[in-house]
DSSP file (Angstrom, degrees, kcal/mol; ACC not computed):
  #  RESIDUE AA STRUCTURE BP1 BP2  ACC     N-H-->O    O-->H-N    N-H-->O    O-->H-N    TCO  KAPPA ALPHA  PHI   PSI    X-CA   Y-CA   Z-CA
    1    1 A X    >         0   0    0      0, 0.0     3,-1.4     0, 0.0     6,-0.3   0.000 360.0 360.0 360.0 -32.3    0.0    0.0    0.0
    2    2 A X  T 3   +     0   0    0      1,-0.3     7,-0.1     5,-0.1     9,-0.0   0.580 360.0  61.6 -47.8 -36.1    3.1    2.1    0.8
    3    3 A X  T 3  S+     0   0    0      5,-0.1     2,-0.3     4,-0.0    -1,-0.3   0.692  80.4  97.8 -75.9 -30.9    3.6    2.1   -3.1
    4    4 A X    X>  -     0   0    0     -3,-1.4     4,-2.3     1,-0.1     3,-0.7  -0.642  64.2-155.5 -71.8 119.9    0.3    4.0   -3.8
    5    5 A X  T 34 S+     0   0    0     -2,-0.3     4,-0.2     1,-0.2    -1,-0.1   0.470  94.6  60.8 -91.9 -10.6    1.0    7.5   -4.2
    6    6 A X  T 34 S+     0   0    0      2,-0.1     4,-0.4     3,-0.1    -1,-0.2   0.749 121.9  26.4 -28.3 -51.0   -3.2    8.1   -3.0
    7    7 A X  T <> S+     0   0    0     -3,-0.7     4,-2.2    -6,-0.3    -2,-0.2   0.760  95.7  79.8-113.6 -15.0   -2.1    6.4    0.3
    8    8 A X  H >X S+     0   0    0     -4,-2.3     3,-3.7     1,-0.2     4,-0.6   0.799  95.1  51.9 -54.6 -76.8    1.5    6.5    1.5
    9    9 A X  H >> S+     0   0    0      1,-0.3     4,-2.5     2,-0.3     3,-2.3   0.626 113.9  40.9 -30.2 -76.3    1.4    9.7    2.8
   10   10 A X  H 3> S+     0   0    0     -4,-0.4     4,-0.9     1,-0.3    -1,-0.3   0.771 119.2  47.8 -55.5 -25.2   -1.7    9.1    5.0
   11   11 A X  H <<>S+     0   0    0     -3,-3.7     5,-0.5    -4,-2.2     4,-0.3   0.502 111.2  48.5-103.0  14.7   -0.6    5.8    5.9
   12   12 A X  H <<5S+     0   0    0     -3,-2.3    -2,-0.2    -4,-0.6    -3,-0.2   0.471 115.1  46.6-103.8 -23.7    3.1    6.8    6.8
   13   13 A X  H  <5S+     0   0    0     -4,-2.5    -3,-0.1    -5,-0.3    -2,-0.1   0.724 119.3  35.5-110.3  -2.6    1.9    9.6    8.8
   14   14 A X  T  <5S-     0   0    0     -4,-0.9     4,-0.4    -5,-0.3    -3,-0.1   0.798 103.3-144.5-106.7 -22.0   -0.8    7.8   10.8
   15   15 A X  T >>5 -     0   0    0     -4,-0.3     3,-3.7    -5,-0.2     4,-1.6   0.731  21.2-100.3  85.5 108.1    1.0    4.5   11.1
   16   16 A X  H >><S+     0   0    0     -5,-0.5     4,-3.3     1,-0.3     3,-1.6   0.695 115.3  60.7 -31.7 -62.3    0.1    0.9   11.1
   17   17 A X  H 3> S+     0   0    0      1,-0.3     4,-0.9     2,-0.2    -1,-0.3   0.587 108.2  44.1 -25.9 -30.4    0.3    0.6   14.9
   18   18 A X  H <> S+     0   0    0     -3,-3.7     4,-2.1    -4,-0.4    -1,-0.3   0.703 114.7  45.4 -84.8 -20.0   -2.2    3.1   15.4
   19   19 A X  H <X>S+     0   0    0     -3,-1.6     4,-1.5    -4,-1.6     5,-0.5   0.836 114.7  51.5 -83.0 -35.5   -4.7    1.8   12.7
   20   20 A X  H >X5S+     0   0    0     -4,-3.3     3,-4.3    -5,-0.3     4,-3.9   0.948 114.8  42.7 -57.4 -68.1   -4.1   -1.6   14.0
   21   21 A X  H 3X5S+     0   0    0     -4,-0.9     4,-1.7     1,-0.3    -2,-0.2   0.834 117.0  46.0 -28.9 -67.3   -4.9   -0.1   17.6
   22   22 A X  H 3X5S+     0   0    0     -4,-2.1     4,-1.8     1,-0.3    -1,-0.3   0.603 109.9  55.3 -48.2 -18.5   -7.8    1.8   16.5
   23   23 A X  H <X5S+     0   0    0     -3,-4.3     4,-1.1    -4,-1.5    -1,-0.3   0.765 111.9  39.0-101.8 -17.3   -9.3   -1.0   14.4
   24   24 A X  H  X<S+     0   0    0     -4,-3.9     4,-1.2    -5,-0.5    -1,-0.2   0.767 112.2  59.7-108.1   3.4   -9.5   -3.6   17.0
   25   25 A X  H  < S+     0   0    0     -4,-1.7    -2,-0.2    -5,-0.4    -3,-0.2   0.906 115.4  37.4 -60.4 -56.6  -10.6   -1.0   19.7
   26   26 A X  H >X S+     0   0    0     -4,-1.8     4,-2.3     2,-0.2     3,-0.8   0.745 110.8  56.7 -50.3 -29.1  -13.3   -0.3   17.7
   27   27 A X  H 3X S+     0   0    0     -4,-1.1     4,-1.7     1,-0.3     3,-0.3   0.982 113.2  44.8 -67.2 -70.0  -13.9   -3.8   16.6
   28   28 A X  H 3< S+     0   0    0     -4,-1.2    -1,-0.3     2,-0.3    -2,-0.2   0.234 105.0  60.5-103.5  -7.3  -14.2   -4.6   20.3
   29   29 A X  H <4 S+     0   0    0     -3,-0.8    -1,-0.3     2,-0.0    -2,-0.2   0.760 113.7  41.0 -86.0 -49.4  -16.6   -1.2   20.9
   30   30 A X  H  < S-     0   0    0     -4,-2.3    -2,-0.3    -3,-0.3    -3,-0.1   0.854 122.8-110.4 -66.6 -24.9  -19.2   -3.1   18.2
   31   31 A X  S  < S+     0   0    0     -4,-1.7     2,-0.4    -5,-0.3    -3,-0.2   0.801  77.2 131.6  99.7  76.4  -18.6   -6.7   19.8
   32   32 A X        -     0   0    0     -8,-0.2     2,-0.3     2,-0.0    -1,-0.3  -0.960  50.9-132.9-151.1 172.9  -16.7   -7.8   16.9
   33   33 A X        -     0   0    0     -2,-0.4     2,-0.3    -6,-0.1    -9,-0.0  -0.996   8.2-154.2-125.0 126.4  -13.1   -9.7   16.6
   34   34 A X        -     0   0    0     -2,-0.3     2,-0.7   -10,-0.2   -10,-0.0  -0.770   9.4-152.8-118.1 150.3  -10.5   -8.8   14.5
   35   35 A X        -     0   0    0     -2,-0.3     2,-0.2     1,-0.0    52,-0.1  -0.923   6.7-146.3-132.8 135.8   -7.9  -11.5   13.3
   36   36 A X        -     0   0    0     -2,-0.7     2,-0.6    51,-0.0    -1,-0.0  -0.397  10.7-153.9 -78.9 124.9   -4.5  -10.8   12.4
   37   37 A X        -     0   0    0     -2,-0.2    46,-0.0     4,-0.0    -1,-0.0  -0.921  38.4 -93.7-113.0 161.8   -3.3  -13.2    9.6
   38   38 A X    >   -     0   0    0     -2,-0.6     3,-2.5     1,-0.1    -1,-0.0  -0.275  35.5-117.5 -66.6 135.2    0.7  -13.7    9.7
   39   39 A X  T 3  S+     0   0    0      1,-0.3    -1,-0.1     3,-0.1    -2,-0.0   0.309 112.4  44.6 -70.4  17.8    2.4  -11.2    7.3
   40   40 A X  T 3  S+     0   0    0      3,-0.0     2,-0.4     0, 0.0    -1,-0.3   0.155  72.0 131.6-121.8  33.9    3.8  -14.0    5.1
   41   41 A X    <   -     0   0    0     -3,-2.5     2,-0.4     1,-0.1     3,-0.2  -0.621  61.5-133.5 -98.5 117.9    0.8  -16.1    5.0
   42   42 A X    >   +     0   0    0     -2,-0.4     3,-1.9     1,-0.2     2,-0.6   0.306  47.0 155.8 -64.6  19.0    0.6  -16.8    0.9
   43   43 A X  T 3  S+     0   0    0     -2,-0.4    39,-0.3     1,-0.3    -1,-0.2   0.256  71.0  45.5   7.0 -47.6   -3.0  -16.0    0.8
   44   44 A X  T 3  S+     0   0    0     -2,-0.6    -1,-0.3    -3,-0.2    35,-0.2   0.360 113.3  56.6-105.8 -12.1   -3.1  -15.0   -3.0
   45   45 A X  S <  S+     0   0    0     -3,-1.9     9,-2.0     1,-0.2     2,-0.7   0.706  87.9  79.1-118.6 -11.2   -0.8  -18.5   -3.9
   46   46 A X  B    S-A   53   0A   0     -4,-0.4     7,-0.2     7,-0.3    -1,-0.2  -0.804  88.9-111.1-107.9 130.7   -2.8  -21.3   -2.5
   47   47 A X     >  -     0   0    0      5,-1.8     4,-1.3    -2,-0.7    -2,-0.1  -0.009  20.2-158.5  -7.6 108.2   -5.9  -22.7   -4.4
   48   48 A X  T  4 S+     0   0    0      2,-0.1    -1,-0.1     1,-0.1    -2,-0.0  -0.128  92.9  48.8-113.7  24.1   -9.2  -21.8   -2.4
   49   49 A X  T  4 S+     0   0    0      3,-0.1    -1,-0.1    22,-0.1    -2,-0.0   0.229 130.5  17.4-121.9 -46.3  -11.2  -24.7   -4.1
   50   50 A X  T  4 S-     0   0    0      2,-0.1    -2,-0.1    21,-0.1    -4,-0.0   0.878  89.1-121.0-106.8 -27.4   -8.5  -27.3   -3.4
   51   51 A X     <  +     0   0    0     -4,-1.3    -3,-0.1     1,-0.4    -1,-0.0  -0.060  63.5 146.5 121.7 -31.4   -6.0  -26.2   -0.7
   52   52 A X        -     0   0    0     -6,-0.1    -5,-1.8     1,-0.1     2,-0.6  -0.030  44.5-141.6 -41.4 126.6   -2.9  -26.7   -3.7
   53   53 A X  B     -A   46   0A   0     -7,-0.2     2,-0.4     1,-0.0    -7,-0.3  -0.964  19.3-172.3 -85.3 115.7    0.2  -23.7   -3.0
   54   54 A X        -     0   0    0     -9,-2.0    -8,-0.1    -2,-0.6    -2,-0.1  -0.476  34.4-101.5 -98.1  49.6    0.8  -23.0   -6.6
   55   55 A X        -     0   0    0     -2,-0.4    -1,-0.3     2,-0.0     2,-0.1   0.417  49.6 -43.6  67.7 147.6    4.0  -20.7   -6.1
   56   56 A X        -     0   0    0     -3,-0.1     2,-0.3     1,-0.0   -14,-0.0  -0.351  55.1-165.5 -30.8 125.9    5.0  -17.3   -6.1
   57   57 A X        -     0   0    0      4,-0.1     2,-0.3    -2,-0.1     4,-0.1  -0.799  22.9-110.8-123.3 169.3    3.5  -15.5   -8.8
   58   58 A X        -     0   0    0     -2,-0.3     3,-0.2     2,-0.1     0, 0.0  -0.735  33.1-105.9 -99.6 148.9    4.7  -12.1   -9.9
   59   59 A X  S    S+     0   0    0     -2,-0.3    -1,-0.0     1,-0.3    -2,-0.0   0.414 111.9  55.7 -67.3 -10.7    2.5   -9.1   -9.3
   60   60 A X  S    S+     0   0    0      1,-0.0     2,-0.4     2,-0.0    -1,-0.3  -0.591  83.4  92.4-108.9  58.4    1.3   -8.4  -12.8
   61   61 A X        +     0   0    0     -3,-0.2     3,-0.1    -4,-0.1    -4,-0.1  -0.772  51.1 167.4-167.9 105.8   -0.2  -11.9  -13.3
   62   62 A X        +     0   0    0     -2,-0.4    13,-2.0     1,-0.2     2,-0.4   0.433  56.9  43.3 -98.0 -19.7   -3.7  -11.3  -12.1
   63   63 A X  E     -B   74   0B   0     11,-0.2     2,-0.3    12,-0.1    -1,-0.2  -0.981  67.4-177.7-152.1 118.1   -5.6  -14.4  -13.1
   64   64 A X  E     -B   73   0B   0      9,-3.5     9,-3.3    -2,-0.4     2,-0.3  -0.971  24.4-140.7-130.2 145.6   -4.1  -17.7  -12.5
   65   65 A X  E     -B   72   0B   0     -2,-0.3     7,-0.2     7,-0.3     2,-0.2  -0.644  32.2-122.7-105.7 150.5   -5.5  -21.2  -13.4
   66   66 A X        -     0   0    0      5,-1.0     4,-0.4    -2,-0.3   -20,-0.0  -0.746  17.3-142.3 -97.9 153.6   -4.5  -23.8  -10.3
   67   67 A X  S    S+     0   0    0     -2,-0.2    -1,-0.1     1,-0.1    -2,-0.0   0.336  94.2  46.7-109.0  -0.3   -2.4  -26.8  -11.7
   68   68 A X  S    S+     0   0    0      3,-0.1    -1,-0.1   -16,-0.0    -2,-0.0   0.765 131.4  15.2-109.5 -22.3   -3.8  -29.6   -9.6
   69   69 A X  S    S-     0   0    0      2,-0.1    -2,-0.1   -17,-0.0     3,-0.1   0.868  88.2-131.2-102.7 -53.9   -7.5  -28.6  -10.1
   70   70 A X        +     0   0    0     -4,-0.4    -3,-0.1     1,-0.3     3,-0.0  -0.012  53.6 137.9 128.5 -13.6   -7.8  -26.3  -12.8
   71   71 A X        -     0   0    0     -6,-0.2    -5,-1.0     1,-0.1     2,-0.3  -0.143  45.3-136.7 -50.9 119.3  -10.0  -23.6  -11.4
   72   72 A X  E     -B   65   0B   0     -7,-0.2     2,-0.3    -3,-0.1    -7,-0.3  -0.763  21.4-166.3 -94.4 163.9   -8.9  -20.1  -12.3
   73   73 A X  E     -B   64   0B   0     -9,-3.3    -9,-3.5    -2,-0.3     2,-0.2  -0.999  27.3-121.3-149.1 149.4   -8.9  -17.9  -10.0
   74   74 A X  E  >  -B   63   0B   0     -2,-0.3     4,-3.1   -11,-0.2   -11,-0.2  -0.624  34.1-125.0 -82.6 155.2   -8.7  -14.1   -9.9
   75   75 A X  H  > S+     0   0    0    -13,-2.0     4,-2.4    -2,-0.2    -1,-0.1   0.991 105.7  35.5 -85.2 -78.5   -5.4  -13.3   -7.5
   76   76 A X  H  > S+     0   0    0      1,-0.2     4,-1.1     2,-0.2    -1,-0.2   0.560 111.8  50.5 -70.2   4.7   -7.9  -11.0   -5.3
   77   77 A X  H  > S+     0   0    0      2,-0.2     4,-2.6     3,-0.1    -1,-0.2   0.853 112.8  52.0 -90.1 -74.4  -10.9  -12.5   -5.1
   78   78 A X  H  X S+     0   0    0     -4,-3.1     4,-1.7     2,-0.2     5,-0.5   0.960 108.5  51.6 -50.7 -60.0   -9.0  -15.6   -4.2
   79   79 A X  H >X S+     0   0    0     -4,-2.4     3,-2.2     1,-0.2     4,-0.6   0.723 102.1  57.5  33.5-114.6   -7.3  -13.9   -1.5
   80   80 A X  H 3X S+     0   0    0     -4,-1.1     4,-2.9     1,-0.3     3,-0.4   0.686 109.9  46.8   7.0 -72.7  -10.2  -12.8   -0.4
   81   81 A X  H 3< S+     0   0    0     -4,-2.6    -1,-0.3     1,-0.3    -2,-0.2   0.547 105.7  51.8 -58.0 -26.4  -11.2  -16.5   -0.1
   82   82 A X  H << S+     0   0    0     -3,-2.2    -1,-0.3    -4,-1.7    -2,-0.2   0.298 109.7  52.6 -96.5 -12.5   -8.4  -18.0    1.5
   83   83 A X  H  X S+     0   0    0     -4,-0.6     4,-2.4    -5,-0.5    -2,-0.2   0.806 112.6  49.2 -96.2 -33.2   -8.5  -15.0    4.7
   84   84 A X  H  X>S+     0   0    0     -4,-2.9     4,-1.0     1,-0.2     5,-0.8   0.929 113.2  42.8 -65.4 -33.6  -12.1  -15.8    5.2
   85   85 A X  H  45S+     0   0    0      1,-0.2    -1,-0.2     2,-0.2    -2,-0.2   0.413 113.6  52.0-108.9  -4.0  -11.4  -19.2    5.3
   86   86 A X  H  45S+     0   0    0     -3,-0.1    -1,-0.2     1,-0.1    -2,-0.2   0.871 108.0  49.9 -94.1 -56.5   -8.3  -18.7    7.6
   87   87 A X  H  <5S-     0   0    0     -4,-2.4    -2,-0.2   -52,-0.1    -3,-0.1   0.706 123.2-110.0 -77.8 -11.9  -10.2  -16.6   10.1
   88   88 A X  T  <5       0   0    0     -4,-1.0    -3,-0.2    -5,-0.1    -2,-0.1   0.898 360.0 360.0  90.1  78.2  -12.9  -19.6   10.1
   89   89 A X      <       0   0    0     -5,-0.8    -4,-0.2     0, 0.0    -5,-0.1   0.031 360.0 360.0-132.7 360.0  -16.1  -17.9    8.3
């Protein structure tokens, strides 16, 4: 996010420690839980139909087809699929 020339600014000068703070104070005013996944957790490389890590992919390769199943899947959407499925939703 740090690369986006919209957001660095605002998110260098309020600073992950404080959005983290803020987000799970609030998460915790509404009765809600917020769950950290591990900053090197491949989210985007393993297969959210079959469970398959299909590798590192490089950042302009957006839509990838999985090589044990066959499903493509878009990079954020899957994502998406594998952090719900992480936090147990």
């Amino acid at each position: 996010m740090m690369s986006n020339h919209k957001l660095a600014k605002s998110i260098s000068d309020v600073g992950w420690g404080e959005f983290t703070r803020q987000l799970k104070y609030k998460a915790e005013w509404y009765g809600r839980e917020v769950i950290e996944a591990d900053t090197f957790y491949p989210s985007s490389q393993i297969c959210s139909e079959c469970g398959h890590r299909d590798g590192k992919k490089k950042l302009h390769i957006r839509e990838w087809t999985c090589s044990k199943c066959g499903v493509v899947h878009d990079r954020d959407i899957n994502a998406a699929k594998n952090l719900l499925a992480l936090a147990g939703e």
